[in-house]
Structures are given as C-alpha cells and as structure tokens.
C-alpha positions in Angstrom: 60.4 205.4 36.7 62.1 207.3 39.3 59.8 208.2 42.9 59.0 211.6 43.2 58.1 212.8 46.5 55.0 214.4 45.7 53.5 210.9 44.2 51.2 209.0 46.2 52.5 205.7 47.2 52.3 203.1 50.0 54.3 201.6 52.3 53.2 197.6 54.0 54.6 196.1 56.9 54.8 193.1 58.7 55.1 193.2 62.1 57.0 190.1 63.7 60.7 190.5 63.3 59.8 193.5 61.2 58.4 195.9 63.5 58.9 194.2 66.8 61.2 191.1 67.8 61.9 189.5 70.5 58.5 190.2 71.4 58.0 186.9 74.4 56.2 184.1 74.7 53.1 185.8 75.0 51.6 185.1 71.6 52.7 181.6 71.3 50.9 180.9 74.8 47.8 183.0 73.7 47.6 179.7 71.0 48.0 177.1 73.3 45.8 178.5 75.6 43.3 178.9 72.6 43.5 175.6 71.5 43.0 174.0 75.2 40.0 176.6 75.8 38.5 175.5 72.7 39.2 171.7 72.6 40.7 170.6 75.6 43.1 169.5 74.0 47.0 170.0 74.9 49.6 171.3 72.5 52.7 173.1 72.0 54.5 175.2 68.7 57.7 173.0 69.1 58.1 171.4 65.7 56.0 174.1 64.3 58.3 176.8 62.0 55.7 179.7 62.9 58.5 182.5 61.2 56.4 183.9 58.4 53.0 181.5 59.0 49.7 182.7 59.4 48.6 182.6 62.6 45.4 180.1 61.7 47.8 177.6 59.8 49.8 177.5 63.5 47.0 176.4 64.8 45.8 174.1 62.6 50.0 172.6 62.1 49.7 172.6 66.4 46.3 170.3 66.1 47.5 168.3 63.1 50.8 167.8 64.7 48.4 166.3 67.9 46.5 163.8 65.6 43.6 166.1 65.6 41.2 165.4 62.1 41.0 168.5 59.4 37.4 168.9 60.1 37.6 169.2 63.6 40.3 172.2 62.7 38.2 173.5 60.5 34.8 173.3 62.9 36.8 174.8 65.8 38.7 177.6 64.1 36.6 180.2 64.8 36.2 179.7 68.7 40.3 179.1 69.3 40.5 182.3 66.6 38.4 184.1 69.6 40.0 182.7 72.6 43.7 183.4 71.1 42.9 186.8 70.7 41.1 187.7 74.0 44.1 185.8 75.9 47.1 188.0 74.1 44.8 191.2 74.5 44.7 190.3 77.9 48.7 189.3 78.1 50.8 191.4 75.9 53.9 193.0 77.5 55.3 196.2 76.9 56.8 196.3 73.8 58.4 199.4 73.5 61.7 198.0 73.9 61.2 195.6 71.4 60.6 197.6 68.5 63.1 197.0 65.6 66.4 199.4 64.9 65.3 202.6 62.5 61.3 201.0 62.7 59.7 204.0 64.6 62.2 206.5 62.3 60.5 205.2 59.3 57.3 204.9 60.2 57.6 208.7 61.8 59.3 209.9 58.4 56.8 208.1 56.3 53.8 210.0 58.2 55.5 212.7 58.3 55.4 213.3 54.3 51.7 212.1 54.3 52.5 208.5 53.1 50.3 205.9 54.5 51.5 202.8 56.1 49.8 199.7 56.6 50.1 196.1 58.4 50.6 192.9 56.3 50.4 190.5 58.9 50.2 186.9 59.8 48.9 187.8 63.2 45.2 187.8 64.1 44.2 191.8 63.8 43.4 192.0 67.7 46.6 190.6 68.4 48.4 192.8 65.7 47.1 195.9 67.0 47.6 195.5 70.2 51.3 194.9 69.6 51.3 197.8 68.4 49.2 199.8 70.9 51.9 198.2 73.4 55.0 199.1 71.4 53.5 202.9 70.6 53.6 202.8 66.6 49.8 202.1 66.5 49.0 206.0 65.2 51.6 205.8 62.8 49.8 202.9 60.9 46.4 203.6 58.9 45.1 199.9 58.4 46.0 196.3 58.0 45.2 192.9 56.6 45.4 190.1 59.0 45.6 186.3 59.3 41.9 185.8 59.5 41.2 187.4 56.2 42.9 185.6 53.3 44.1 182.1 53.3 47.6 183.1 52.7 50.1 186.4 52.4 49.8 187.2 48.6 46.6 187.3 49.5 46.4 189.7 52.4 48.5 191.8 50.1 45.4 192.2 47.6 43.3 192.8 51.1 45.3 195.4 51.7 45.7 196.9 48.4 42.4 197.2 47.2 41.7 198.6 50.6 44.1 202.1 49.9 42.7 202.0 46.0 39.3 201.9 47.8 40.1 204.7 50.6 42.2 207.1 47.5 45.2 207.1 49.3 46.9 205.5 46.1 46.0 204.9 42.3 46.7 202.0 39.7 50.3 204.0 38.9 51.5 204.8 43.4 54.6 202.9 43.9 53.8 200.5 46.4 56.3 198.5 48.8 56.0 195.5 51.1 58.8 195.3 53.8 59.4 191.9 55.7 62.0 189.1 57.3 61.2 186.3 55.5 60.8 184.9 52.2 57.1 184.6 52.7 57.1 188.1 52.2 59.4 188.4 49.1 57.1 185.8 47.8 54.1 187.9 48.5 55.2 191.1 46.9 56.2 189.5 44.4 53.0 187.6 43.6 51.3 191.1 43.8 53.8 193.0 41.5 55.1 195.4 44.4 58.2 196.6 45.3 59.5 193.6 48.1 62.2 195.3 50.9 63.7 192.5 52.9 65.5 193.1 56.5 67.2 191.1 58.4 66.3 192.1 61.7 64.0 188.9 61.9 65.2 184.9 62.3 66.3 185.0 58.8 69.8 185.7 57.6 70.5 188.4 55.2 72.5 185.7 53.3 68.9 183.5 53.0 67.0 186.3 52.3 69.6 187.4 49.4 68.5 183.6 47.6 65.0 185.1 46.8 66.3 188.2 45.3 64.2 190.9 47.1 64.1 194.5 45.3 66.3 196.0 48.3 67.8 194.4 51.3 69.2 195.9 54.3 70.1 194.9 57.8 68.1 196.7 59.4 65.5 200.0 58.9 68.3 202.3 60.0 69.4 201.4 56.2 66.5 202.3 54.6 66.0 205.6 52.8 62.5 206.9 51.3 64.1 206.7 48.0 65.4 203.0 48.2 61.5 202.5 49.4 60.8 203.1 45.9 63.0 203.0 43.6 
C-alpha cells in the first residue's frame, strides 16, 4: 500500500551515529565515572563493542569485564544508572556540529507535515535528551524510549509504539519507520513489523548493513525522501 501524505504515520530514531556522531568522549566517561562513584571500582569500555548496546548492558559488560559478580551489577544498577546521567548532563559538549548530514532536514520536514518523530535509543533518557538539547533537534522530537525501560531494542520499539497508539498520533494501519546504523536496529524493526531505514552515517558499513537486508538503505539522510520513509 502506497503512503499518502495525509496518513498518519511515525517516524523513530536513534540517536548515536544516527542523529549525532562523533559526539566525544563525554558519554563513555559519564560511565566510568558512574561506575567508580558507585563501586569504587575502576573500569574502562576498551573491549566493550558499545555500537548499538544499551547503555545498562555497557555497564554491566564494563563490570563483568572487571570480575565484578551479576548480583553486584544487578544491586548497583540503579545508583551508577543515576550518577552516569547527572555526570553527562553536567559534561555534554556542544553538539551542533556533530549532527549527522540531511538529520536536522528530516526531522524539520517531518514536523513540518505534522508527523511525529520519536527517540529509539540505547542511551539513558537524561543523557538522550540532553544530546539533543545540545545539538538543537530536541523540539523537533515528541518522545522517546530509552535504555532504562526495556531490556533490549525490540523492546523499546513496543515502548515507543504503544506510547503514539496511546497519545493518537497513529493507529493499528500508520506506516511506521525505525531509522538506525546498526543491525541492532534492523533487527528491532524487524521484530516489531515496522518499516527498518538503515544509514551509514554510523561505525557500520553500508556493505554490513546491506547483509541484514534493511527496507531502504542510504548513506546518509541527505538520501532519504518522505516517500522512501514509507514505502
């Protein structure tokens, strides 16, 4: 069924490689720093392939990776969840410069033909938003579903599904798309039965992302049209 631009329909983001990239060390610190708040303990990401994780399953590779037991993890979670989020709020750079080719186009274009656009994120949803506070895309974006909210992507995908069913920005029939880098994402949309845009603006190749046979793919947003969006 062909989009028509009167339909309602939504469009999902992630953020890291995305929306922004390149962003700096900031976040990664904001982890470490969590983790030696909270525990004491000294870690690092290096050995840790944080493209497309959730920001708690860092933590807990970063801790696991230190010999550190699964109920400690699981006991301190929600105080290095705190810290990491209060220490990037406090950190994050000016991202403005940072923000992905044809990203603030889209988003622009989107809002401006009343489409609502959310956040599918692994980040932690004060560290999210204030990415994009510090970028300036924050008032193009409605809502999003964070790390701390669902064990995994396909799952923050639901989140944020049944949050525009809920708010009547879409029905059971809106065409809805998920665009992301990395195969986490295909993966997600495709659990969830919606439309999956990869782009290759992240630390994956467009020749990797092509194996897990996305809906669309494109180099970058500058390559993305509404109608490709949906079909």
């Amino acid at each position: 069924m062909k989009y028509r631009m009167s339909q309602r329909a939504l469009v999902l983001f992630d953020i890291d490689g995305t929306l922004l990239r390149r962003a700096g060390p900031h976040h990664r610190q904001a982890l470490i720093d969590a983790i030696r708040r909270a525990t004491g303990i000294e870690t690092t990401t290096e050995g840790v392939p944080v493209q497309g994780m959730l920001d708690r399953d860092i933590l807990t590779q970063m801790l696991a990776n230190a010999g550190v037991s699964r109920a400690r993890i699981r006991r301190q979670m929600p105080e290095m969840v705190a810290f990491a989020q209060r220490i990037y709020v406090r950190t994050c750079p000016d991202l403005r410069r940072r923000v992905c080719p044809g990203a603030r186009m889209l988003l622009y274009r989107l809002s401006r033909k009343g489409i609502p656009a959310g956040l599918v994120t692994g980040n932690l949803s004060r560290i999210g938003w204030k990415k994009m506070e510090r970028a300036g895309l924050k008032p193009y974006l409605r809502f999003g579903a964070f790390a701390e909210l669902a064990p995994n992507r396909a799952g923050l995908v639901r989140i944020a599904v049944r949050h525009a069913r809920r708010q009547g920005w879409i029905d059971r029939s809106s065409p809805i798309a998920l665009i992301g880098d990395h195969p986490n994402d295909i993966r997600a949309a495709r659990a969830n039965r919606v439309r999956s845009i990869a782009v290759a603006t992240g630390l994956v190749s467009a020749e990797e992302l092509a194996t897990h046979s996305p809906d669309v793919l494109v180099p970058d947003l500058r390559e993305l049209s509404l109608e490709m969006l949906f079909g």
